[in-house]
C-alpha positions as semicolon CSV with decimal commas, in nm:
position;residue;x (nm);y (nm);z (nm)
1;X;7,217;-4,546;2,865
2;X;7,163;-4,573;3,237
3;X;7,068;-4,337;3,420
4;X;6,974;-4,140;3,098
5;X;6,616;-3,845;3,148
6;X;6,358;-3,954;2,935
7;X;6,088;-3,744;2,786
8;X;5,823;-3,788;3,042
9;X;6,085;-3,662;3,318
10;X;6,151;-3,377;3,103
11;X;5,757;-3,271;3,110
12;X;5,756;-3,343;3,424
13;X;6,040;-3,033;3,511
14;X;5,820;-2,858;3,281
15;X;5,489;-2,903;3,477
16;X;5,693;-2,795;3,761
17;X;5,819;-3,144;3,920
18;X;6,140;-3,158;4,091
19;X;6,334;-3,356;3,895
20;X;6,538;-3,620;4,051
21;X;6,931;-3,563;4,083
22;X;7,005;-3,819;3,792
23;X;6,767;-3,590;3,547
24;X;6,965;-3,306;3,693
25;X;7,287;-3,425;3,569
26;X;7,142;-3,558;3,260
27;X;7,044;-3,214;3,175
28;X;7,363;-3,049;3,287
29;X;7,548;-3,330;3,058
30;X;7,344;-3,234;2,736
31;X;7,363;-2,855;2,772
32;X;7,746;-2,913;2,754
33;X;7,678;-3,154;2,462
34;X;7,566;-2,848;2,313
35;X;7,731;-2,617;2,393
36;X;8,079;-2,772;2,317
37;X;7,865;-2,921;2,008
38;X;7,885;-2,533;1,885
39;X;8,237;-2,468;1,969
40;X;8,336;-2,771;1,752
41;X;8,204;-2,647;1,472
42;X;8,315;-2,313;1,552
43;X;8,657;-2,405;1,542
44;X;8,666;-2,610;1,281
45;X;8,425;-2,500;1,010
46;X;8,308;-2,688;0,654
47;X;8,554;-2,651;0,385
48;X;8,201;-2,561;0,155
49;X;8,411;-2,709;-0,188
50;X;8,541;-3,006;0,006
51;X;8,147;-3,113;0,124
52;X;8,024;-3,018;-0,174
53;X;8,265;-3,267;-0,382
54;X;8,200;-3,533;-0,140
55;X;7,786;-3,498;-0,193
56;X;7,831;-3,532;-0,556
57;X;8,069;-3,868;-0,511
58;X;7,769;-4,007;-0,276
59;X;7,493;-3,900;-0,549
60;X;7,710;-4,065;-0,801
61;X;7,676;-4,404;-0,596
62;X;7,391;-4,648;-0,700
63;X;7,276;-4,730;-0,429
64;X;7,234;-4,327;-0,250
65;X;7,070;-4,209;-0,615
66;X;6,833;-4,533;-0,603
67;X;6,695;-4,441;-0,248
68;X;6,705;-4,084;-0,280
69;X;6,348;-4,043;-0,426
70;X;6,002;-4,113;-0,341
71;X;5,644;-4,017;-0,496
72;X;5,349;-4,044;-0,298
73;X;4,932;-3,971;-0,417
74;X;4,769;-3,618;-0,395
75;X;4,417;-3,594;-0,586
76;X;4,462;-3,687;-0,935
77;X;4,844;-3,664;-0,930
78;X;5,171;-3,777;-0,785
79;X;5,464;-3,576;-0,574
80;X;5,770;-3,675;-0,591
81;X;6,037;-3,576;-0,337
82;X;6,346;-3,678;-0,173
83;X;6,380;-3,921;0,093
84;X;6,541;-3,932;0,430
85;X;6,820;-4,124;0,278
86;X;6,922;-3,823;0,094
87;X;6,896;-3,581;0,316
88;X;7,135;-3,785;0,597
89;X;7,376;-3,840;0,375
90;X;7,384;-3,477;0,249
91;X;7,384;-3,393;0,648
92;X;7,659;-3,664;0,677
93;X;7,860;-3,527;0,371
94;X;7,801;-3,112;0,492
95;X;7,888;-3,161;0,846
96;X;7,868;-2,963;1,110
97;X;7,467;-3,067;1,124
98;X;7,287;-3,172;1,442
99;X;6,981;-3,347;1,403
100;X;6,731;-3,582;1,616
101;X;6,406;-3,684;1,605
102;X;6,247;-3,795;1,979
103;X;5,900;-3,916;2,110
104;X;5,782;-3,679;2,401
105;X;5,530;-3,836;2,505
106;X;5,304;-4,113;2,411
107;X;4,934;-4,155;2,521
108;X;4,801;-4,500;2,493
109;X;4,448;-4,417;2,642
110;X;4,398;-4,104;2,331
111;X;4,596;-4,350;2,094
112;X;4,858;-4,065;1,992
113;X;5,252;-4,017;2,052
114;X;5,387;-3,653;2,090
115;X;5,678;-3,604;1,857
116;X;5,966;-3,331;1,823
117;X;6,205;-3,328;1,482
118;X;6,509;-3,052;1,519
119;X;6,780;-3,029;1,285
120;X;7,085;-2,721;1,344
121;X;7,332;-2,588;1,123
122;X;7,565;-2,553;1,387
123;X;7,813;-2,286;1,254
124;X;7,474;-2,086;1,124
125;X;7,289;-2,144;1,427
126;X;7,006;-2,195;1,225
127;X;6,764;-2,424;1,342
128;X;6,434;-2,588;1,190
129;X;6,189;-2,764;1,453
130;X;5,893;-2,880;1,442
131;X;5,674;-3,083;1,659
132;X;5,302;-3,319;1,585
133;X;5,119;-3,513;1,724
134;X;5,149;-3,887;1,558
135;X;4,746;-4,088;1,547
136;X;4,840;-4,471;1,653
137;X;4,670;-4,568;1,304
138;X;4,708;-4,671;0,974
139;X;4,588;-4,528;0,687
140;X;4,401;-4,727;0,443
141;X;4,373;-4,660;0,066
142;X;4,030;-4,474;-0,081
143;X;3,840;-4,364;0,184
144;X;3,796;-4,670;0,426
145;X;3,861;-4,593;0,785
146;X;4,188;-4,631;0,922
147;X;4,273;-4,913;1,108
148;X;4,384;-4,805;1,496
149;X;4,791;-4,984;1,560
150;X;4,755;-5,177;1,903
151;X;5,119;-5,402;1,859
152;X;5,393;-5,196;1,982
153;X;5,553;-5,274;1,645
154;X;5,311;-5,132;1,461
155;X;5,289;-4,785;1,667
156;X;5,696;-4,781;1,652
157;X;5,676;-4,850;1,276
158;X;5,438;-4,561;1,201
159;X;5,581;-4,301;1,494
160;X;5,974;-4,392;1,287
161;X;5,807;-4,334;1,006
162;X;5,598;-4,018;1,039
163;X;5,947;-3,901;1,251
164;X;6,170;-3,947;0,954
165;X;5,904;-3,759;0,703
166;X;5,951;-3,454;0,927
167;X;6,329;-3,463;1,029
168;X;6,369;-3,491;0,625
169;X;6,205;-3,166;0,572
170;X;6,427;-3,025;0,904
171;X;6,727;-3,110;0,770
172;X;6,631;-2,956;0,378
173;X;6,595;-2,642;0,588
174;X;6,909;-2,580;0,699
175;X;7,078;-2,707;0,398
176;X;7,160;-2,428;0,128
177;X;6,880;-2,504;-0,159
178;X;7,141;-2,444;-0,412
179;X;7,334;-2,758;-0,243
180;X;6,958;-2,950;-0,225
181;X;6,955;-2,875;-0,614
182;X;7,325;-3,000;-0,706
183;X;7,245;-3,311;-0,525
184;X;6,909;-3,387;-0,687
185;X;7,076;-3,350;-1,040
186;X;7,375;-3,536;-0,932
187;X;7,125;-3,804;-0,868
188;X;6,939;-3,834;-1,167
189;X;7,214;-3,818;-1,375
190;X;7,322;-4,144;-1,189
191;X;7,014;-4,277;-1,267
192;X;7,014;-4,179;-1,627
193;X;7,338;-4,320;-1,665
194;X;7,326;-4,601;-1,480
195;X;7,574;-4,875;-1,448
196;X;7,382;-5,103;-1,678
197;X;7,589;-5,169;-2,002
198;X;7,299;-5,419;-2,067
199;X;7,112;-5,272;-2,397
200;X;6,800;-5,069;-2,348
201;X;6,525;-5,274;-2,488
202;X;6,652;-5,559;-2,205
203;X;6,654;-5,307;-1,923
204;X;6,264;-5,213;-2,034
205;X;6,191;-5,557;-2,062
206;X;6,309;-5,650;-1,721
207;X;6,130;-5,354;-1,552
208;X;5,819;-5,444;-1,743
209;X;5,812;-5,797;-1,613
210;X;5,881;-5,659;-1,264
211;X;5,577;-5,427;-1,292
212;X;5,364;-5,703;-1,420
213;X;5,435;-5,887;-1,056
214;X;5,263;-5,615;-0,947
215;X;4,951;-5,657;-1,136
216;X;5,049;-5,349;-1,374
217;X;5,050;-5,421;-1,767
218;X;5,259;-5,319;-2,047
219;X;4,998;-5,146;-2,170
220;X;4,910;-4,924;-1,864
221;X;5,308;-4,858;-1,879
222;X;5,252;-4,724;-2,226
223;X;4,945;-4,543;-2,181
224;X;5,131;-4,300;-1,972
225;X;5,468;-4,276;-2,049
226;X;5,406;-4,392;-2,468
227;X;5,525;-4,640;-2,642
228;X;5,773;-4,847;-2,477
229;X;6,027;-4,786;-2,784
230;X;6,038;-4,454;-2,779
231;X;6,189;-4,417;-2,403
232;X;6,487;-4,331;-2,255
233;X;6,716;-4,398;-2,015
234;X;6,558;-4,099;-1,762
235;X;6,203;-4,284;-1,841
236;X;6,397;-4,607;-1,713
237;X;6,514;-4,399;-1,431
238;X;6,183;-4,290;-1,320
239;X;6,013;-4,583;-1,365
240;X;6,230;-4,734;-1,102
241;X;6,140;-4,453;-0,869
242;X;5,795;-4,589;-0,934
243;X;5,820;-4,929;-0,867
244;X;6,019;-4,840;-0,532
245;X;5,717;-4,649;-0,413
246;X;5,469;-4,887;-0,536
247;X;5,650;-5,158;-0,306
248;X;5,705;-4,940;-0,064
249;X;5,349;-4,859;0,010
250;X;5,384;-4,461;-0,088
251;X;5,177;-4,518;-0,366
252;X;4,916;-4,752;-0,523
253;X;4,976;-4,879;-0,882
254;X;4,687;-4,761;-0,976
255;X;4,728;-4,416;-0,870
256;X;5,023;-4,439;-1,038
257;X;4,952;-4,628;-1,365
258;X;4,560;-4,600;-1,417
259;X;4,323;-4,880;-1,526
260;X;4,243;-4,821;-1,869
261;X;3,838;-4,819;-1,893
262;X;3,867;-5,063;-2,160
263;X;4,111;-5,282;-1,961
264;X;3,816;-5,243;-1,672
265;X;3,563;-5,315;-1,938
266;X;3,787;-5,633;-2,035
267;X;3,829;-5,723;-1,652
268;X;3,417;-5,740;-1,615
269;X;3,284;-5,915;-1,935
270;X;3,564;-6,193;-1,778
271;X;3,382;-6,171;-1,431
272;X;3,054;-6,220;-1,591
273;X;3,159;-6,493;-1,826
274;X;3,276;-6,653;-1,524
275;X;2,914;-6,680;-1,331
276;X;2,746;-6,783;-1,652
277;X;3,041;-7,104;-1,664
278;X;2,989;-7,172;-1,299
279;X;2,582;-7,182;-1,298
280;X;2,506;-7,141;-1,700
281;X;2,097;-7,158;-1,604
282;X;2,117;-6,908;-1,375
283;X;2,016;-6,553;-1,401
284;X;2,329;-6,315;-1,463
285;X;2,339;-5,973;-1,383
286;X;2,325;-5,755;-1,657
287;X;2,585;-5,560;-1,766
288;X;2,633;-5,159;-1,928
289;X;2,616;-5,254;-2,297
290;X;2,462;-5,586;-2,306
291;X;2,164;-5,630;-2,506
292;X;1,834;-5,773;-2,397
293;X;1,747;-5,958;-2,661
294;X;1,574;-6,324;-2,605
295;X;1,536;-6,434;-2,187
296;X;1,866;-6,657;-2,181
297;X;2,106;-6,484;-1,948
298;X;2,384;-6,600;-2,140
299;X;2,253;-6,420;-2,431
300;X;2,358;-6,079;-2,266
301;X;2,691;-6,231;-2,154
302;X;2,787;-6,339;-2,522
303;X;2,648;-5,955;-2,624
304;X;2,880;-5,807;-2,321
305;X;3,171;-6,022;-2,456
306;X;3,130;-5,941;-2,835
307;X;3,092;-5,555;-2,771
308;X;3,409;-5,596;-2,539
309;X;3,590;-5,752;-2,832
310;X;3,471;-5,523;-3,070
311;X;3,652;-5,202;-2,884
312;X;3,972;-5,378;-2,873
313;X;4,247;-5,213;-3,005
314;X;4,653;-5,247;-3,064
315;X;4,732;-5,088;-2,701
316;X;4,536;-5,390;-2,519
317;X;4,736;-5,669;-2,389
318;X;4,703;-6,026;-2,582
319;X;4,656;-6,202;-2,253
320;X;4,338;-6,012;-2,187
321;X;4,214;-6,073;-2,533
322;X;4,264;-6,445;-2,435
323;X;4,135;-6,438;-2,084
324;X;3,783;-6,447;-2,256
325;X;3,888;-6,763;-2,454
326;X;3,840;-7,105;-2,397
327;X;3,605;-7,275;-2,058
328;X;3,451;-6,917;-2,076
329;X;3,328;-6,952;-2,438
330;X;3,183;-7,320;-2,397
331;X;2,934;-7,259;-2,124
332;X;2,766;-7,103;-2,396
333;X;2,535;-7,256;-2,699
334;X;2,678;-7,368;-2,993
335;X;2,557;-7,029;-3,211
336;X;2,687;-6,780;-2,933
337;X;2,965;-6,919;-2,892
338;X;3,068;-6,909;-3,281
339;X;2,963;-6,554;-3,238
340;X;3,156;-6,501;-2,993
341;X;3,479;-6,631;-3,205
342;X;3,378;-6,436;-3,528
343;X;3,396;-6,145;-3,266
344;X;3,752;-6,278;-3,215
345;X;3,855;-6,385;-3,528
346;X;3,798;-5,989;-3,671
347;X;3,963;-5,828;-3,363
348;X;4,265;-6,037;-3,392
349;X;4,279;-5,961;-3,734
350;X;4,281;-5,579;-3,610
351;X;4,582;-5,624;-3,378
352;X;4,770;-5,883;-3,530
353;X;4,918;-6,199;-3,433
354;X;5,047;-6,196;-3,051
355;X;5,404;-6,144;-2,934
């Protein structure tokens, strides 16, 4: 809006600058915002019933129960919380809520942005605020550096997002936890429920397969939540909320679904069958569990493989079983290689034919 008092002029009064006569009126024009903000709500208070009623007919929407959840890594765990989503639309549904979230300041040279979240129950007068300081940067997953934002994108990207993670906590503040609580199981019940008449076994079969696009296995599914077949519709439910934070960056699929060791095991006896079919004469590095017997490299590769095999079990995918098949096994000598498929032939008989 022209003629509108930015941030900057506002730390400027602050610091003791005059401020011009358009920031004067600007800050005459939001003090009556305010003010007649409060006599609003005042006069017309929440029918408590009424907003309550029309949370529960939002939560039971698919789409506000889909977005209203997010997990996220700490340590060896996962949180999970409710989004921003939620939270408006609880604000929306409540009324009589005022809430913002501004940049003060933002410092180019020091690579930060100032930031101020503020929700108010406005017939309360309660108010949660709380301001940070926002690093231009980008974290990175493990412990590599993070990568400093110089596009003005980026640093609007990260400042929104950082904004919204604290104006979501704001607004939970002044929000009755009881309410926070109703809306939460309103929620999951939606996504129990669902609006899916399809039968179960599809539904599982279609989030599997959607998972697997994202590099995560059947069998790391299983290895956390059991066997597929014995899940329900709420283990549907939160797999969903996993697969919307695994695309949405909040966590890694690993953090949330582990490697297996003997999936990793699996992973690296492929990698090492892989140098000896590229450059068969060439030494290979050995690997933990490989024998030493005879000088051929490929010796130890055909040892790594067959030891591999020999700890698979029913909970390992086929298609890793097979990934050592094939090219892999003919860059090897005639014996080893036969070894090799003896070493198949008796762990296939273990798991039984593929599906």
């Amino acid at each position: 809006m022209a003629g509108a008092v930015t941030p900057a002029e506002i730390l400027n009064q602050r610091a003791g600058v005059p401020a011009s006569q358009a920031t004067r009126v600007e800050q005459s024009r939001a003090i009556a915002e305010v003010q007649a903000a409060f006599a609003v709500a005042q006069a017309r208070p929440r029918d408590a019933a009424r907003a309550l009623a029309q949370i529960l007919e939002s939560c039971r929407m698919k789409t506000v129960a889909e977005s209203a959840f997010f997990k996220f890594p700490r340590g060896t765990s996962s949180i999970t919380g409710e989004t921003i989503h939620l939270a408006v639309e609880m604000a929306r549904c409540w009324g009589n809520i005022s809430y913002s979230v501004v940049e003060l300041e933002r410092n180019d040279e020091r690579g930060i942005s100032e930031m101020l979240a503020t929700a108010t129950d406005l017939e309360t007068n309660t108010t949660s605020r709380t301001s940070f300081i926002v690093p231009h940067k980008r974290d990175k997953e493990g412990n590599k550096p993070a990568t400093p934002l110089i596009s003005m994108r980026d640093i609007y990207e990260n400042n929104a997002n950082m904004g919204a993670r604290r104006l979501r906590e704001c607004i939970f503040r002044v929000l009755p936890t009881w309410l926070i609580e109703e809306a939460k199981a309103a929620c999951y019940k939606t996504l129990e429920n669902g609006s899916d008449d399809r039968p179960l076994p599809v539904q599982f079969a279609e989030a599997i397969a959607a998972f697997e696009q994202l590099g995560v296995s059947q069998a790391r599914i299983e290895a956390k939540l059991g066997p597929i077949t014995s899940l329900t519709l709420l283990d549907l439910a939160g797999l969903k909320i996993s697969y919307r934070s695994i695309t949405r960056k909040e966590i890694s699929a690993d953090d949330e679904f582990p490697r297996a060791s003997l999936e990793d095991t699996t992973d690296a006896a492929r990698r090492v069958a892989e140098q000896v079919k590229q450059a068969p004469a060439a030494d290979v590095s050995p690997v933990a569990g490989a024998s030493d017997a005879g000088e051929d490299p490929r010796r130890r590769v055909a040892d790594q493989i067959i030891a591999t095999v020999g700890k698979l079990t029913s909970s390992v995918d086929i298609s890793n079983l097979r990934g050592l098949r094939g090219e892999d096994i003919a860059a090897l000598p005639d014996e080893m290689a036969a070894e090799v498929e003896e070493a198949f032939r008796k762990a296939l008989g273990k798991i039984g034919p593929a599906k």
